[in-house]
C-alpha positions, -999 to +999 in steps of 0.1 A: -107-816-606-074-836-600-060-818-632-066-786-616-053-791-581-018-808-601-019-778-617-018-755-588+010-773-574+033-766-600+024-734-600+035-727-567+071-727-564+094-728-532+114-702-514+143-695-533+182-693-514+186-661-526+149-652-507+164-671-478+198-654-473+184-623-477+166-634-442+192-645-428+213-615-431+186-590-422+181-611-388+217-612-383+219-573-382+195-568-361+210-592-334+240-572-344+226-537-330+205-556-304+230-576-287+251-547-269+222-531-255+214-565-235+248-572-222+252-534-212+213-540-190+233-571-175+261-551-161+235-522-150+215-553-132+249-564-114+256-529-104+218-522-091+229-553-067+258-538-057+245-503-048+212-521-029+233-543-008+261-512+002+227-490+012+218-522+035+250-526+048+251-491+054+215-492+072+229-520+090+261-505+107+238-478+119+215-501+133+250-518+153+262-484+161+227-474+173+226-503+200+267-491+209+263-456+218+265-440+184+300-462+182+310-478+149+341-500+166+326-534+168+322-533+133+354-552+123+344-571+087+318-583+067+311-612+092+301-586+115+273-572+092+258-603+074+252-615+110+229-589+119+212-590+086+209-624+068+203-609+036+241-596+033+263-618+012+297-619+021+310-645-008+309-646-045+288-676-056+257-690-076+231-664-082+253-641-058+252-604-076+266-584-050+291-590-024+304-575+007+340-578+004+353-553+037+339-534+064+353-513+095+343-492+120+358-461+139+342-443+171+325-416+143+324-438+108+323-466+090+337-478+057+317-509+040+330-517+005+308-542-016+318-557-051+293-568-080+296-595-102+310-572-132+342-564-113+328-529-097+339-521-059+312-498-049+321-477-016+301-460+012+315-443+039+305-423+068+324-393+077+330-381+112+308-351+103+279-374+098+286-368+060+284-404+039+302-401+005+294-430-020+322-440-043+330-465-068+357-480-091+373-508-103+399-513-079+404-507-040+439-494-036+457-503-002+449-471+012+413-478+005+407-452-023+393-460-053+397-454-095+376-435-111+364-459-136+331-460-155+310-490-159+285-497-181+259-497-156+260-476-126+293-463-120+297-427-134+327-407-130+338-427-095+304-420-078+274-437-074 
């Protein structure tokens, strides 16, 4: 019986480095194809953030200019919003997607311009028509206007 079990065991051999390798390589292609697909569901996370916390903002100044007369004037920054609603973040910072990074008001509109973690400015602003226009980019000329860049998450074409 001990003959037979020595036996077995040299029978059964190892797994070879070629076996191993061969392993290695198919694993490293498929981390390969999988890895851009995960950082592009990071920037579309980012840029979720970004669009949630402009629609709250934007809820927000209406809510202000509701208890003003219909007037958007005493909105003068980002200070002004993120004190009537605690959930607006005004500051880049740990576990901080989403910013508010400028806000103003006129006596017929607003402008509130927020800014995700992947370098996105996403826009909304209220016309004096009542129209609200929703824009985005990756930089916020001096004029307030806006590229028409594309992220990999949810900026398409410079609208959101």
């Amino acid at each position: 019986m001990l003959a037979r079990a020595r036996q077995r065991a040299q029978e059964e051999r190892g797994v070879t480095l070629t076996e191993l390798l061969v392993v290695i390589l198919i694993l490293g292609i498929l981390f390969a194809i999988a890895l851009p697909s995960f950082l592009s569901q990071t920037n579309s996370a980012y840029d979720a953030g970004a669009e949630a916390l402009a629609s709250t903002a934007e809820i927000t100044a209406d809510s202000i200019a509701a208890g003003n007369g219909g007037n958007y004037t005493s909105i003068t920054g980002p200070s002004v919003l993120a004190a009537s609603e605690a959930s607006i973040q005004t500051a880049s910072g740990v576990g901080s997607d989403a910013w508010l990074v400028a806000a103003s008001g006129s006596s017929t509109g607003f402008t509130i311009d927020v800014e995700a973690a992947d370098g996105y400015i996403f826009q909304v602003a209220q016309q004096a028509d009542g129209s609200v226009e929703r824009s985005c980019g990756t930089t916020l000329g001096a004029a307030g206007v806006l590229d028409s860049g594309q992220s990999a998450g949810g900026c398409v074409d410079g609208s959101w």
